[in-house]
N, C-alpha and C positions, 0 to 999 in steps of 0.2 A: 888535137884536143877534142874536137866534134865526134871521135870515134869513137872515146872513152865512156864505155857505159855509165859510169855513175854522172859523167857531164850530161848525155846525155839525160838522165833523171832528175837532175835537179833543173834544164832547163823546161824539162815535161813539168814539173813542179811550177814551175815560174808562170809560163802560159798557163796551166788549168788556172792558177788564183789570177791571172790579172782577164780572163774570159769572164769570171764568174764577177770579179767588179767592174768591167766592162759590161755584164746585162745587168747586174741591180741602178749602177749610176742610169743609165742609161732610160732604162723603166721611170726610173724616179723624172728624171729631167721631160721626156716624152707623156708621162702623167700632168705633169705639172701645165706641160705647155699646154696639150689638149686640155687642161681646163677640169681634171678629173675630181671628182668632190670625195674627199676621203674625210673633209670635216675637222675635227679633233683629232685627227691621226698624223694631219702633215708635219706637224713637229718630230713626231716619233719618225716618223718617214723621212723626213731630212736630214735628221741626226744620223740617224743611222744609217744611210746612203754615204755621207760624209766618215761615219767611224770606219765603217768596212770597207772602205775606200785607201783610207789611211793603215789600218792595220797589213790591208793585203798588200799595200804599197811596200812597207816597213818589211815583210818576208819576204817580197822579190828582191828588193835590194840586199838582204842580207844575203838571200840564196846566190844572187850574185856576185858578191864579193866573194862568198866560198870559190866561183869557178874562177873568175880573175886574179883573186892574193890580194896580199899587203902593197902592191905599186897602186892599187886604185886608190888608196886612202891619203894619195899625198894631195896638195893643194893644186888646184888647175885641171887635174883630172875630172871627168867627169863622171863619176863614179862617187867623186871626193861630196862630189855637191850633191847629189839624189842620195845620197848619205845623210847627209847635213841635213835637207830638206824633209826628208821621211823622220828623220828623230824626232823634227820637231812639230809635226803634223797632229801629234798628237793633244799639243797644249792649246791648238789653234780655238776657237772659238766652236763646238762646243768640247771642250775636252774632254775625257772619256767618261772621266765621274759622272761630268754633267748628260752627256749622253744616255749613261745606263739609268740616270736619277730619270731621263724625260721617257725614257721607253719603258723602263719598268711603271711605272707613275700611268702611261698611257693604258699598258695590258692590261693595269690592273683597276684602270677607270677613276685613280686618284689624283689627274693631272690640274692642275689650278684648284685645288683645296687645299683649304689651309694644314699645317704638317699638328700629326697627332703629338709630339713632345716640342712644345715650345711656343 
């Protein structure tokens, strides 16, 4: 299977997105410790370390399942469970809405004021 070009592509696929949330988590957590003053912005900076963490997580696993098939998806497997776990990464605290509400809110310098309807 390792010789099969398109396996090959899709596991190229799977490393480039889990390198590129391996240096953003990473940055973030390494900011944090060093103490780095970003102000107003660590919200948006946390959320979104954690959404694009989560999202890129969610296309590995699926790209994976494409190379393994349907035996990954039974119970026990391990496959079955970073399945399981990536679905539901997304509803975790902040969940996406709430994500793009804190980062849009932040770019746009409207973060902790009160909302214009209501």
């Amino acid at each position: 299977m390792a010789h099969n070009g398109m396996v090959q592509y899709t596991i190229a696929e799977m490393v480039l997105e889990l390198d590129a949330i391996t240096a953003h988590v990473e940055r973030i957590a390494d900011d944090w410790s060093n103490g780095v003053d970003y102000g107003g912005l660590w919200a948006s900076k946390l959320v979104s370390a954690k959404y694009h963490a989560v999202e890129s997580a969610r296309r590995i696993v699926k790209l994976a399942l494409d190379v393994t098939g349907g035996g990954s998806i039974f119970k026990g497997n391990e496959m079955e469970r970073l399945l399981r776990d990536t679905v539901l990464g997304p509803v975790h605290p902040a969940n996406s809405n709430v994500v793009h509400e804190i980062v849009g809110k932040t770019a746009l310098g409207l973060l902790g004021q009160p909302p214009r309807w209501g």
